[in-house]
C-alpha positions in Angstrom: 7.2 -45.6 -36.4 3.7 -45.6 -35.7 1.9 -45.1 -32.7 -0.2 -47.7 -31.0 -3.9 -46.8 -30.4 -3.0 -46.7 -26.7 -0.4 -43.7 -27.3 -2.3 -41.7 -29.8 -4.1 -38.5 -28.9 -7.3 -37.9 -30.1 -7.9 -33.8 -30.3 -5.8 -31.3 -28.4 -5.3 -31.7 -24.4 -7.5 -29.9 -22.2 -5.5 -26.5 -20.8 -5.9 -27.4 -16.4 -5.5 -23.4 -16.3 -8.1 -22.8 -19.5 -10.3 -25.7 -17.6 -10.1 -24.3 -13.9 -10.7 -20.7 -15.1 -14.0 -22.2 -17.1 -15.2 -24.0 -13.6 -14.4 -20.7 -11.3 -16.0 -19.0 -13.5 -19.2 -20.6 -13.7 -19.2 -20.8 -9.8 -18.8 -17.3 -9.3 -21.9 -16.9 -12.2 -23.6 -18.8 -10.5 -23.9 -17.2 -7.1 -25.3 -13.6 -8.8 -27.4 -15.3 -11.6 -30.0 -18.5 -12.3 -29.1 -21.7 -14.1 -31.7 -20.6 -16.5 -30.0 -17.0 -17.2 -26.4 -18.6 -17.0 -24.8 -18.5 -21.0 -22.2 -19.8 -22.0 -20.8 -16.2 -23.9 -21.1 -15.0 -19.8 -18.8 -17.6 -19.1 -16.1 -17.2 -22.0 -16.4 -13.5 -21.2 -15.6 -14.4 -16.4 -13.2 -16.8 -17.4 -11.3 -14.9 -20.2 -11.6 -18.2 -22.6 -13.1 -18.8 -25.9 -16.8 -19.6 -26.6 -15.7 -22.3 -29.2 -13.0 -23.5 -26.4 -16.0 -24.5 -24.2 -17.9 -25.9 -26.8 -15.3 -28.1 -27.5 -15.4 -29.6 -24.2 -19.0 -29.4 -22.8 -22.3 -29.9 -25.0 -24.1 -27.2 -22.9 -23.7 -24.8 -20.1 -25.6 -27.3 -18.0 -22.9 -29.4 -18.6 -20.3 -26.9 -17.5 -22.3 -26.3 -14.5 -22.2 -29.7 -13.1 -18.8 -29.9 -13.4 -17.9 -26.9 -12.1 -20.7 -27.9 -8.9 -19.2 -31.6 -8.5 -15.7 -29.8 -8.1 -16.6 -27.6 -5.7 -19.1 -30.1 -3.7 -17.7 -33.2 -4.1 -14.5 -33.0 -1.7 -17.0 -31.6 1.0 -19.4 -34.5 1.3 -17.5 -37.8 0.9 -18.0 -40.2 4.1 -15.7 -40.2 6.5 -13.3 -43.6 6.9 -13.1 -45.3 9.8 -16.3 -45.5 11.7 -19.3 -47.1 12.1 -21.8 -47.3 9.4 -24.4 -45.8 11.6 -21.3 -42.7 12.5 -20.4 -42.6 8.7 -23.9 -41.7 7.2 -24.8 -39.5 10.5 -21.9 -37.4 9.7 -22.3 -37.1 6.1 -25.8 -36.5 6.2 -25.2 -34.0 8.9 -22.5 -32.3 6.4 -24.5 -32.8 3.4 -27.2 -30.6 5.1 -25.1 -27.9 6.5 -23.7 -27.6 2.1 -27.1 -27.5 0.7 -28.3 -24.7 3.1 -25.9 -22.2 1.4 -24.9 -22.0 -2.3 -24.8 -25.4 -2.9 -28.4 -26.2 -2.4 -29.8 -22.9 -4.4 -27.8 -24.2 -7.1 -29.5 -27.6 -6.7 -32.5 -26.8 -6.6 -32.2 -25.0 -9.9 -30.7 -27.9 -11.5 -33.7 -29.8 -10.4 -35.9 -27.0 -11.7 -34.5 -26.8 -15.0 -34.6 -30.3 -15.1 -38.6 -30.2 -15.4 -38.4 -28.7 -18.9 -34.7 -30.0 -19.9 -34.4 -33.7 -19.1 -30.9 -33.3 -19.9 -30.3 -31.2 -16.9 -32.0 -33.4 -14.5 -30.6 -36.7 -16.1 -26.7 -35.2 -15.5 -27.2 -34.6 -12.1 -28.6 -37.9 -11.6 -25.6 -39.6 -13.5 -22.9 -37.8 -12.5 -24.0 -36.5 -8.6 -27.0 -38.3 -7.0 -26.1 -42.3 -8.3 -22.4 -42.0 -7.1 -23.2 -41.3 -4.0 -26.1 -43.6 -3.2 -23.2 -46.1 -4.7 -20.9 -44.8 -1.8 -24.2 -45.2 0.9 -25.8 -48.5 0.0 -22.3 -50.0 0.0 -22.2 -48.5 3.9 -25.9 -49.4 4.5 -24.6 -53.1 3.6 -21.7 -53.0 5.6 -24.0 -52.0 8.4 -26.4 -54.5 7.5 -23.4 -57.5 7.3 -22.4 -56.2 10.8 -25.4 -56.2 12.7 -26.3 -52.5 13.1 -28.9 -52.5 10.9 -32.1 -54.2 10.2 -31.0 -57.9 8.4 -34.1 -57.6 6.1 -33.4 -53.5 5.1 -33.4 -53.2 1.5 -30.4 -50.4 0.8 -32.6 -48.4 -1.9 -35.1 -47.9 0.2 -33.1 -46.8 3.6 -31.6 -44.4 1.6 -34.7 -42.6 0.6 -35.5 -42.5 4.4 -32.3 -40.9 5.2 -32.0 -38.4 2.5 -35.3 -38.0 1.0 -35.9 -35.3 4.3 -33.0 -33.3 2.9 -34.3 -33.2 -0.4 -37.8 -32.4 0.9 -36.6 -29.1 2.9 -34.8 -27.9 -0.1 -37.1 -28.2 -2.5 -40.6 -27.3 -0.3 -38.5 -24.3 1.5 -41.3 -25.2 4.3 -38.7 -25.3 7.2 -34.7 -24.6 7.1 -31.8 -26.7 6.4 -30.6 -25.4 9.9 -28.4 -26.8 12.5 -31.0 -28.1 14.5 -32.1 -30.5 11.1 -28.5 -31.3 11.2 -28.4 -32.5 14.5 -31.5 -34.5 14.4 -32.4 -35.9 11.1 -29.8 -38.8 11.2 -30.6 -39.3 14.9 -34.3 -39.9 14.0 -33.8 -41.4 10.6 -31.0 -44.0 11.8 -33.5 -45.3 14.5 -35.7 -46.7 11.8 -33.3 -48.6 10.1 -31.3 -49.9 13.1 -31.9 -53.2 14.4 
């Protein structure tokens, strides 16, 4: 008997082992090398899988590299449930600092780097990292807005750019640190001129 569309497989299954040996991998690269001097033979030779294996399931190392980033970032930085919208974004933003002083941040800011001469770089960290989450915070901003903590006329976009564009700024200038004390009073500052 024939198998419905819905029940066919297409290609072989992704090994989880193969696949989380590929991502640690590229981490652990990543902390003693650049983006730009990352290859792909490096990783097939830290993880112990085939070049041609990686190939198969990421067009380019850049590729790889965001996965292996939005594994290990992603869990860190979600907001937290349950609070206000004005506690939620304070929180994260507070968090999202404290990740991109460390690893995280050197890593993007080479992502952003190599983005200047490969688009695709820049357009994959956009997709995949930066529009998800300003999904997650204008849908907060809105909530905020809807229950009065927040300006009634505050266009989303735009508050977001206030709140995070500071982070950004830091960690791509290097003029001042992402320290605690940026932690502690960015959102205090920034929240102010979008409350109402």
């Amino acid at each position: 008997m024939p198998q419905s569309p819905a029940n066919k497989r297409i290609g072989r299954p992704r090994s989880e082992e193969a696949k989380t040996a590929i991502l640690d991998a590229t981490w652990e690269l990543l902390k003693t090398t650049t983006l730009r001097d990352l290859s792909i033979e490096a990783i097939a030779r830290e993880s112990g899988v085939g070049k041609t294996t990686i190939y198969r399931w990421w067009s380019s190392k850049v590729a790889v590299v965001m996965d292996a980033f939005l594994e290990k970032l992603s869990p860190e930085i979600q907001f937290p449930e349950g609070l206000s919208a004005t506690e939620a974004l304070s929180q994260q933003m507070a968090t999202l600092i404290k990740a991109f002083s460390g690893d995280y941040g050197r890593i993007v800011a080479q992502i952003i780097a190599e983005g200047q001469a490969e688009p695709e770089a820049l357009a994959s960290y956009r997709d995949h990292f930066i529009y998800p989450r300003r999904a997650a915070a204008k849908a907060i901003i809105e909530q905020g807005i809807k229950n009065g903590e927040f300006e009634p006329s505050l266009d989303p976009e735009l508050a977001i750019d206030i709140l995070y564009g500071p982070i950004y700024f830091r960690l791509l200038v290097g003029h001042l640190p992402l320290d605690y004390q940026f932690a502690e009073e960015l959102p205090q500052w920034a929240l102010k001129t979008i409350k109402q």
